[in-house]
C-alpha distance (Angstrom), angle and dihedral (degrees) to the residues before:
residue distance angle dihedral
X1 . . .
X2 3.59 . .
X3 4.11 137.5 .
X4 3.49 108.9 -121.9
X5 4.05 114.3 -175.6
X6 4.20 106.3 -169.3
X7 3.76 124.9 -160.8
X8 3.43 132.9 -138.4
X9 3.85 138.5 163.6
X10 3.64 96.7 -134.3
X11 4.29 128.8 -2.8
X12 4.13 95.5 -171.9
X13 4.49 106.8 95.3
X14 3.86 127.8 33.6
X15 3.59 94.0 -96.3
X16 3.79 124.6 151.2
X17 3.52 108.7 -96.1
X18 3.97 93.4 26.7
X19 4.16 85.2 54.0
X20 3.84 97.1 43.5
X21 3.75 87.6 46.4
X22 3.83 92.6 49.4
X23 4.15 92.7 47.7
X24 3.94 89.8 41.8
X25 3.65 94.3 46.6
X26 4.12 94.6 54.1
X27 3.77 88.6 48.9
X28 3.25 102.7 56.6
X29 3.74 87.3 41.6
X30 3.82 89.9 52.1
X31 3.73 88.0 55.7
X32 3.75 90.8 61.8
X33 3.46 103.6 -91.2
X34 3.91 128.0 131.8
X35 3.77 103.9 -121.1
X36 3.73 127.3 -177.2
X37 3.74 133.2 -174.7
X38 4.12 129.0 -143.2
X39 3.90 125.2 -164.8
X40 3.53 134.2 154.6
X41 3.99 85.7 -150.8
X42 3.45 122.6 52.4
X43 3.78 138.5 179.5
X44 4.03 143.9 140.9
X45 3.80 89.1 -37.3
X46 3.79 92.7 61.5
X47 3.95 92.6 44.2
X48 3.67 86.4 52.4
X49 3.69 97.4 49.7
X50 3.93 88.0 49.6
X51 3.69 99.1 51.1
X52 4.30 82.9 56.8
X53 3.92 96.3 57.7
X54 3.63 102.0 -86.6
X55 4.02 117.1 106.6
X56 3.55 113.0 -142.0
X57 3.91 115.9 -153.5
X58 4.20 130.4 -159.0
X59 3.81 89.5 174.3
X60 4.00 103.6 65.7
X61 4.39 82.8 -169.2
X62 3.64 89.7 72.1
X63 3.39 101.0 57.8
X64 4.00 102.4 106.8
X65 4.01 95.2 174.9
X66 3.61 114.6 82.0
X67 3.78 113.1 -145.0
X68 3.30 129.7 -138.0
X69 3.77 92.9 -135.0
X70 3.99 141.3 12.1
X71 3.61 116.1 -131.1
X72 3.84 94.1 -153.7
X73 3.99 113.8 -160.7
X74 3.61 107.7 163.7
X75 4.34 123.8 18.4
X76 3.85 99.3 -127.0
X77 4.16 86.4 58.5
X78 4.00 102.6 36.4
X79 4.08 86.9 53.6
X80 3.34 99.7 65.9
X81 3.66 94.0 31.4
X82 4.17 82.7 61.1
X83 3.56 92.7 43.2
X84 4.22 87.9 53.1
X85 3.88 92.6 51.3
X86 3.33 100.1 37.2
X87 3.63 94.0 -172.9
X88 3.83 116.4 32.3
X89 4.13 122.3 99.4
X90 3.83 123.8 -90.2
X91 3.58 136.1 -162.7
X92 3.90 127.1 -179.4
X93 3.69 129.4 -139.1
X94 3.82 119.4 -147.5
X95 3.95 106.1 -142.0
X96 3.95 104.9 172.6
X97 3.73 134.1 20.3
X98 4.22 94.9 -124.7
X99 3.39 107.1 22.8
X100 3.80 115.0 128.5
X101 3.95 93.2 -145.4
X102 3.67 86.6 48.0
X103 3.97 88.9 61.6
X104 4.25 100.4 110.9
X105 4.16 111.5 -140.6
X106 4.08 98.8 -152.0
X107 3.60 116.9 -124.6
X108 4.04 132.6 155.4
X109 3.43 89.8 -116.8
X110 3.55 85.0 67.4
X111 3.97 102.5 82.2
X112 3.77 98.4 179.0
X113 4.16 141.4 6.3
X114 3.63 125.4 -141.5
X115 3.47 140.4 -156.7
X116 3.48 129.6 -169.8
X117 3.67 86.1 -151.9
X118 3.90 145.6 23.0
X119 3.64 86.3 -109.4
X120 3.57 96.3 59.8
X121 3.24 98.2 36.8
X122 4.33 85.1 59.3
X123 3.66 76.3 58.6
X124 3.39 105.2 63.6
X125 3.65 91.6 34.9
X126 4.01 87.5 59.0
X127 3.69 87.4 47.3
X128 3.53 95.8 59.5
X129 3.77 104.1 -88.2
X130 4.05 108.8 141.2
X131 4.05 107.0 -117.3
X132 3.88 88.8 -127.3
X133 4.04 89.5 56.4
X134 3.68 86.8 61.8
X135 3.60 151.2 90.4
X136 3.48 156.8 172.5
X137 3.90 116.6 -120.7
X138 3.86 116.4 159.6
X139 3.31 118.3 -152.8
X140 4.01 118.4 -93.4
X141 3.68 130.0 -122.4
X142 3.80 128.3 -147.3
X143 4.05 100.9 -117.7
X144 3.21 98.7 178.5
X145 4.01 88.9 64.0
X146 3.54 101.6 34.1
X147 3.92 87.3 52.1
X148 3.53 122.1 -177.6
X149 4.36 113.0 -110.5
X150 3.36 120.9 -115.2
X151 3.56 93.9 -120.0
X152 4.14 138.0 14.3
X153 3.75 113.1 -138.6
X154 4.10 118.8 -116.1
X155 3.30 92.5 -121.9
X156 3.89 130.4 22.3
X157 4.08 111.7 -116.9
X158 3.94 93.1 163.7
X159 3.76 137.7 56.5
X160 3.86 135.2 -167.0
X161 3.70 122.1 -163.9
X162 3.67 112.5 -165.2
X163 4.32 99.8 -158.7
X164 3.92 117.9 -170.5
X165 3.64 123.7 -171.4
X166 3.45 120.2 -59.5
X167 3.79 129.8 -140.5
X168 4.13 86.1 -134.5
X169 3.78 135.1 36.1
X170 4.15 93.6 -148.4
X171 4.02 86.8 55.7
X172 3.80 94.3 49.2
X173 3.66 92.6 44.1
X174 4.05 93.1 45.9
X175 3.79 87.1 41.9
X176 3.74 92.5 55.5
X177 3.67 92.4 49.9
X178 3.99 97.1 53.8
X179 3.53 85.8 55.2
X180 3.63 107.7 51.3
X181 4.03 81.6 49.8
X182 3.73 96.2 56.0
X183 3.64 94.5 48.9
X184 3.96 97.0 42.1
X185 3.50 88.6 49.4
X186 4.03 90.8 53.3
X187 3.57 84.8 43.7
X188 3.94 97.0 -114.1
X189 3.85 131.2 136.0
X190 3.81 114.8 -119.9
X191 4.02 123.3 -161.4
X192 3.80 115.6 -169.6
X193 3.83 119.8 -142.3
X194 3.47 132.7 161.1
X195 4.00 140.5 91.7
X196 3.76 90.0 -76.9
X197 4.10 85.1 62.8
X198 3.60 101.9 47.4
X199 3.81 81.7 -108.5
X200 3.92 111.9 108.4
X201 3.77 107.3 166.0
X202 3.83 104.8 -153.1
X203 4.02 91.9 -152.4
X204 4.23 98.7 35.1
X205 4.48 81.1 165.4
X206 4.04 76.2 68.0
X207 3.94 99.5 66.7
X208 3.88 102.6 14.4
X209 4.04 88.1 91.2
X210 3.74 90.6 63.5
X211 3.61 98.1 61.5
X212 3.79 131.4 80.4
X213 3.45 95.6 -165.7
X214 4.26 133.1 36.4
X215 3.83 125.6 -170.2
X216 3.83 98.8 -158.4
X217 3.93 139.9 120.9
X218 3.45 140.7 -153.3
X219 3.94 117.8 -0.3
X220 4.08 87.7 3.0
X221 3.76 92.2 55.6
X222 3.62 98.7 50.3
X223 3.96 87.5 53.6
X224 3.51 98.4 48.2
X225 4.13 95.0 46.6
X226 3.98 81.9 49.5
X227 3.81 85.5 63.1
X228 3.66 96.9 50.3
X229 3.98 94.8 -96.8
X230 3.69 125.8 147.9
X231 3.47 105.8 -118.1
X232 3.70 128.7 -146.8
X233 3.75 106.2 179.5
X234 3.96 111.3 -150.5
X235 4.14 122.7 136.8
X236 3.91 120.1 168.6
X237 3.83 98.7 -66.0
X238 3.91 103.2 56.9
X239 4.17 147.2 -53.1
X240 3.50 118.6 -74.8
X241 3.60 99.3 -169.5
X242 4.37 127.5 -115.3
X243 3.36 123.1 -32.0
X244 3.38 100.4 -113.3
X245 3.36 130.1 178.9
X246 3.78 92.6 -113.5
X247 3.22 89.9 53.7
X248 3.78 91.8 53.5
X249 3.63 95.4 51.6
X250 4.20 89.2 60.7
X251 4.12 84.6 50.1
X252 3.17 113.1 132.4
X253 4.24 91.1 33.7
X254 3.73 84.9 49.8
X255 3.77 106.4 44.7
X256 3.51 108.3 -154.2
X257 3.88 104.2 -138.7
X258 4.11 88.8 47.2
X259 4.13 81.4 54.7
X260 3.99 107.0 115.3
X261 3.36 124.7 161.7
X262 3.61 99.5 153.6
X263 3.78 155.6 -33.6
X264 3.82 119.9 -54.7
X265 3.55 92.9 -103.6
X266 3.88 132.3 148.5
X267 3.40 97.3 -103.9
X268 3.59 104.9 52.5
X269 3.77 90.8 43.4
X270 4.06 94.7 50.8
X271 4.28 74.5 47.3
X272 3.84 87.9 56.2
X273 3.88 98.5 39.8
X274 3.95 81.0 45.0
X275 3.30 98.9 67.9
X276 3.55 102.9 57.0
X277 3.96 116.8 144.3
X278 4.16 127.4 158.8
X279 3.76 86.0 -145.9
X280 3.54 90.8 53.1
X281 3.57 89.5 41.2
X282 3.98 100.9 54.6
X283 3.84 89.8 43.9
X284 3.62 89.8 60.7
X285 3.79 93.5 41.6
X286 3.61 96.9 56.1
X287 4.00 92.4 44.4
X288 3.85 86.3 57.3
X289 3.31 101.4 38.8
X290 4.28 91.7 57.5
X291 4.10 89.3 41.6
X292 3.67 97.7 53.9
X293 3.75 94.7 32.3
X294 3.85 113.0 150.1
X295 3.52 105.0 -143.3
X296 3.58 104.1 49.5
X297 4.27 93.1 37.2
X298 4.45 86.1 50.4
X299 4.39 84.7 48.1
X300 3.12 81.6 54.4
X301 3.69 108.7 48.2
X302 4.13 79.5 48.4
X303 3.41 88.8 67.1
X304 3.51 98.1 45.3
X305 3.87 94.5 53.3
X306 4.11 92.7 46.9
X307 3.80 82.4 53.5
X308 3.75 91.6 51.6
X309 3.13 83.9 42.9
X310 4.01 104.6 54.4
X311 4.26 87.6 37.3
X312 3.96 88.1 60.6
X313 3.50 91.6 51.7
X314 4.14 90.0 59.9
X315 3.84 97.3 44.5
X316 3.55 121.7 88.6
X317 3.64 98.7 -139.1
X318 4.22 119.8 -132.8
X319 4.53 92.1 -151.4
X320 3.89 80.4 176.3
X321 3.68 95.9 65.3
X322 4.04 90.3 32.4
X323 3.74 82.7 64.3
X324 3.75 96.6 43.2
X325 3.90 87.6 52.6
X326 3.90 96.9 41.0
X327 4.08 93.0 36.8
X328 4.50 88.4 59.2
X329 4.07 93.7 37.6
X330 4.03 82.4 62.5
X331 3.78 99.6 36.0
X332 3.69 90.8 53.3
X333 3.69 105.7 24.7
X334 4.10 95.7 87.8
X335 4.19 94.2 51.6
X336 3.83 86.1 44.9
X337 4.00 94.7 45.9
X338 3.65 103.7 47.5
X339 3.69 79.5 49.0
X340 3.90 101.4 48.8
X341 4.15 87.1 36.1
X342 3.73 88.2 68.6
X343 3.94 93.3 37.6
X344 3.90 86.2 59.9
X345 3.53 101.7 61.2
X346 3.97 86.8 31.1
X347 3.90 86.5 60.3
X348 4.10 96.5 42.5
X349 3.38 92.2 49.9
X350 3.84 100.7 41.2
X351 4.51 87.9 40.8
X352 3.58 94.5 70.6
X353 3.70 122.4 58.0
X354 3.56 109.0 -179.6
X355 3.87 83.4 49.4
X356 3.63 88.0 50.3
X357 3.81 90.6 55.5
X358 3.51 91.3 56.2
X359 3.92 96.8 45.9
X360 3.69 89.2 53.9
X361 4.21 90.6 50.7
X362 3.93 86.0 51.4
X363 3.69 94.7 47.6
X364 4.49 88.0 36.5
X365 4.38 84.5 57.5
X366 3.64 94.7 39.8
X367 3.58 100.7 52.8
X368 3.74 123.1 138.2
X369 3.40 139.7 -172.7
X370 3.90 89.7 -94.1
X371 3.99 128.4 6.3
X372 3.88 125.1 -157.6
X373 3.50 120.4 -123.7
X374 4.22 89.7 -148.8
X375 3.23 129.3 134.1
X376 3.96 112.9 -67.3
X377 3.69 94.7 25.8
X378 3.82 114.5 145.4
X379 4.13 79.0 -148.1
X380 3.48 94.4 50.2
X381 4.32 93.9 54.3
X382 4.01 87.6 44.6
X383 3.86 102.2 34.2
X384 3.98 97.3 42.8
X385 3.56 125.7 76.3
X386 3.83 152.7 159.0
X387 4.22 113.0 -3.8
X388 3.98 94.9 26.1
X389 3.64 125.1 120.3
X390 3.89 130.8 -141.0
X391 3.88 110.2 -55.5
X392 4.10 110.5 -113.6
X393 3.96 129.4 -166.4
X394 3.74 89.6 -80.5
X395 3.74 112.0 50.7
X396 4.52 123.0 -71.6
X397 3.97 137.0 -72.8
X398 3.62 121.5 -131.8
X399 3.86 95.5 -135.3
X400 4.21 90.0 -167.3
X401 3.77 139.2 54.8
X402 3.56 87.1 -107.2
X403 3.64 127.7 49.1
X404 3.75 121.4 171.3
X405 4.32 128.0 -155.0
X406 3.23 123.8 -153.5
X407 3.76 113.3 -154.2
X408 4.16 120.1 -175.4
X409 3.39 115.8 -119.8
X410 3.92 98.5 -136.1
X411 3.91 88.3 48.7
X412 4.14 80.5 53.1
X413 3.95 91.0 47.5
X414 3.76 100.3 41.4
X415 4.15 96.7 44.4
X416 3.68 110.1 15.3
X417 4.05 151.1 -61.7
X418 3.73 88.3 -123.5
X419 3.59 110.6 99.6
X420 3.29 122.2 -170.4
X421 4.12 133.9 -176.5
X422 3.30 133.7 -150.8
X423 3.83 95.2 -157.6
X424 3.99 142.4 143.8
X425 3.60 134.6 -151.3
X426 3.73 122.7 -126.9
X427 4.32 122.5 -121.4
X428 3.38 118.5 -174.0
X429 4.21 97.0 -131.6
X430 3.69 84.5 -115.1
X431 3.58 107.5 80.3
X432 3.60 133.3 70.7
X433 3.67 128.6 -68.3
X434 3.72 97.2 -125.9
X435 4.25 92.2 54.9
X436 3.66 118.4 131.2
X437 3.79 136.0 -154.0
X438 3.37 132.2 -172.1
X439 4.11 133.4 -171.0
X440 4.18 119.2 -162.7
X441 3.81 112.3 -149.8
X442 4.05 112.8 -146.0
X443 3.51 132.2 -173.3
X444 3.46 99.3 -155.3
X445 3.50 114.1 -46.7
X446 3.37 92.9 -21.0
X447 3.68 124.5 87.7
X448 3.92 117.7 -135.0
X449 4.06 99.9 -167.8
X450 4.11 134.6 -65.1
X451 3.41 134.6 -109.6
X452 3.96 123.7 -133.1
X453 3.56 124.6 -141.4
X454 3.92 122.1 -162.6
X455 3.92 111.8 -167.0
X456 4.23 86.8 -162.7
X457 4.63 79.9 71.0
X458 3.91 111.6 103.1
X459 4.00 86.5 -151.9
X460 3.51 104.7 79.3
X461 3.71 91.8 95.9
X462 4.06 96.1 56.9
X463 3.96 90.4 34.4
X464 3.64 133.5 -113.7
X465 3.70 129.8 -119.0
X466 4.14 124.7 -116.1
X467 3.67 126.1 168.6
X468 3.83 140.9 -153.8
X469 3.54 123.6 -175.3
X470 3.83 111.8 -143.1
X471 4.07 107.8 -138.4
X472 3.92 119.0 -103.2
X473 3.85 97.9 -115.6
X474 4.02 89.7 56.8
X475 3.93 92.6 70.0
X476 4.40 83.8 64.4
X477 4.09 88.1 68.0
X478 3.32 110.6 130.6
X479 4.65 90.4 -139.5
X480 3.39 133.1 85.6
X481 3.23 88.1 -108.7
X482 3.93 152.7 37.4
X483 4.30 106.4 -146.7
X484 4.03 112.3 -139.3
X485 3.70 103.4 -155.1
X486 3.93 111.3 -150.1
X487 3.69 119.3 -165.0
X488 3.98 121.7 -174.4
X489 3.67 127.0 -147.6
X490 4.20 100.0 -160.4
X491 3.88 97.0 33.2
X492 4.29 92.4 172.3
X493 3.63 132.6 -170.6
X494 3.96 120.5 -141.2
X495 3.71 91.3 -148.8
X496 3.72 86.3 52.7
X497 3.75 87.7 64.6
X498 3.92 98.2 40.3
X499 3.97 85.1 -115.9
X500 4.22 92.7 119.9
X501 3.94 136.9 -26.7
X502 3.69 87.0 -96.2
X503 3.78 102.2 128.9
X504 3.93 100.5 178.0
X505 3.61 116.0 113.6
X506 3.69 103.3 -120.2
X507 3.75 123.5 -163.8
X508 4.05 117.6 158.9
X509 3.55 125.9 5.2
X510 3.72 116.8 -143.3
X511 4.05 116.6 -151.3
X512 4.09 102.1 169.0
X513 3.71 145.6 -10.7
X514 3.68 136.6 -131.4
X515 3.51 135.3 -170.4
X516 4.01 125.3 -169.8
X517 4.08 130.9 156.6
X518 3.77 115.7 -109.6
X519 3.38 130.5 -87.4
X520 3.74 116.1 -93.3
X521 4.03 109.7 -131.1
X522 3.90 104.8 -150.2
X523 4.18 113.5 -156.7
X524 3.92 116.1 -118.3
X525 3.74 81.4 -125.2
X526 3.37 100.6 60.2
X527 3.87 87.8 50.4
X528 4.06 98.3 58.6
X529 3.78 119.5 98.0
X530 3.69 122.3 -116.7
């Protein structure tokens, strides 16, 4: 019997990682291990996994038990778990190819990296990770729940769509919509559940079997095709065609929530619905069903941590330079986050242009007068580029002395070249009333104007409004986009002034964005009569 302590940023929603560690977790503590769980966040998940023998932790201090190895998903959980048990084996699993927390820091103490994936296990080969340290581990399924049904229906007459949070309300609304068309116009009944509906079903293996059809991806998919569902895999960034069961022999090489073919469009999912067949259907159930097969995936995790184990035992370990390692992960990892955070949905958005396309026509017919740049705002993913931090319920930071915006040229055609901000400058409450900042706004090489900040204004909290006016010839490129380069002077850090731990370098804060034509200056000449 071993202790086994596993890692996870958060254990609260049926996510991926927080649902393969729950399901791994009771199997290994159902073959007679002594399994415990650490997250900083917890939530229903956690309680859950309690209440069925395995104690779930938030406060890695009151762990008394020291385990024989840490089962690290996630960097910002396995360091302090390593810096707790200062002397027990590690590994590190890789669960997503941009992730910041899925960024490994390399350490002896780390016997062996894996990846869920080939693509994240190129990751942590570009980040350093010796090939020979790592390996590809998919994650397992729980057969026995998500058991196959005894028989697949002709013809499908019932549809499930699992929805998870999306990064923007628009695309979940216009993503419902195409959905409910395909299937009505097939003739088949579609219920919506998922976190992104308000509907989170805490047992999904429960309700799966009723259902001829699933819209899912990634994790989701592989459940539902286990079941005997067709599955169309979609999520809020494209179509990635049927879950076939060619397709789920090259799983992990293909990972299925990476898979895009396309937008979500009615035509390619009538093409998915389409190409419903129960042969086809049971042929990819049974290939899934032996890949992600729990019993033989946990053996092998076993023998993975008794190898980690035994290769400890060997290595004379250097704690000094462990702590060196660990000690500048954590000093650096929040900057670097909030950084990568907004680089992620930057890059998803920006990696698929035909998805882009349709982002843009969403944002183009839902236009108003002025839109938010907060936190889940389909503008603020498409509008916001390079140098900005993680939108909050307010408006977003640029967290560099650069920040760049990318504005669409039809949104630019259809509503105006006049772009104006309703933005703020940080001050660190330290300095003088009567300081100044200023940031220049270039397209290109060419500068457009500068805005002036005054820390003595009482406005910064409610905003205040500058403008640039893009030039004419600008709206004739041939991109999606024209890039507004903004470059602050006083770029400050709140740590820097011993005001928070916040170490970003914040410059202006953007709250909304408005776009209008300009204003058309009519001679006195041409006014006269006769």
């Amino acid at each position: 019997m071993l202790t086994i302590l596993i890692t996870n940023i958060i254990m609260a929603e049926r996510t991926g990682t927080e649902t393969a560690t729950f399901e791994l977790a009771l199997a290994l503590y159902k073959r007679g291990h002594r399994v415990m769980v650490y997250s900083p966040s917890l939530g229903r998940l956690a309680m859950e996994l309690s209440g069925r023998g395995v104690p779930v932790f938030d406060d890695i201090s009151q762990i008394g038990v020291v385990p024989d190895i840490i089962h690290g998903n996630h960097n910002v959980a396995l360091a302090p778990a390593m810096m707790r048990f200062r002397h027990t084996p590690a590994l590190f699993v890789c669960h997503d190819v941009i992730s910041p927390f899925d960024k490994p820091f390399i350490t002896d103490r780390i016997t062996h990296y894996l990846a869920v994936d080939y693509a994240c296990q190129e990751r942590l080969i570009v980040h350093g990770v010796p090939a020979q340290q790592t390996e590809i581990l998919i994650n397992a399924v729980d057969t026995m729940r998500y058991a196959l049904k005894d028989k697949i229906s002709s013809k499908p007459r019932k549809a499930l769509a699992i929805v998870k949070a999306f990064h923007q309300e628009p695309m979940k609304t216009a993503y419902i919509q195409i959905l409910n068309e395909a299937c009505s116009a097939r003739g088949i009944t579609l219920d919506l559940v998922g976190r992104g509906v308000g509907k989170e079903i805490s047992d999904i293996s429960r309700i799966i079997p009723d259902y001829d059809i699933c819209f899912a991806f990634s994790r989701s998919a592989i459940e539902a095709c286990c079941t005997g569902a067709h599955v169309v895999i979609t999520d809020e960034f494209g179509y990635g065609g049927v879950l076939s069961a060619e397709i789920a022999r090259q799983w992990p090489e293909n990972h299925l929530s990476r898979r895009i073919l396309g937008p979500v469009n009615l035509h390619n999912l009538l093409s998915g619905i389409d190409a419903y067949s129960a042969t086809d259907i049971q042929e990819a159930a049974l290939v899934c069903r032996y890949l992600t097969n729990m019993d033989r995936l946990v053996a092998r995790w076993e023998e993975i941590y008794q190898s980690s184990i035994q290769n400890y035992k060997i290595h004379k370990n250097d704690n000094g330079q462990e702590d060196r390692v660990l000690c500048q992960f954590i000093s650096e990892f929040l900057p670097r986050a909030t950084a990568e955070m907004r680089a992620v949905v930057v890059a998803k958005q920006m990696g698929y242009p035909q998805n882009n396309l349709q982002h843009i026509d969403i944002m183009n017919d839902s236009w108003t007068t002025e839109m938010p740049l907060s936190e889940n705002t389909l503008t603020g993913a498409l509008v916001l580029g390079e140098g900005w931090s993680h939108s909050e319920s307010w408006g977003t930071w640029s967290c560099d002395d650069t920040a760049l915006l990318n504005l669409p040229v039809k949104l630019l055609k259809n509503h105006g070249r006049v772009v104006q901000l309703l933005c703020k400058h940080y001050f660190p409450s330290s300095v003088p009333s009567q300081t100044k900042a200023k940031v220049t706004v270039y397209l290109g090489n060419r500068r457009l104007t500068t805005f002036y900040f005054s820390n003595r204004r009482p406005d910064t909290e409610t905003g205040i409004k500058k403008k640039v006016e893009l030039p004419a010839e600008a709206l004739n490129s041939t991109n999606l986009y024209i890039r507004l380069r903004l470059v602050m002077e006083k770029a400050s850090s709140p740590a820097f002034y011993g005001e928070s731990m916040d170490t970003r370098r914040l410059g202006v804060g953007l709250m909304a964005l408005k776009l209008s034509k300009p204003k058309i200056i009519v001679s006195e000449s041409k006014n006269k009569i006769g």
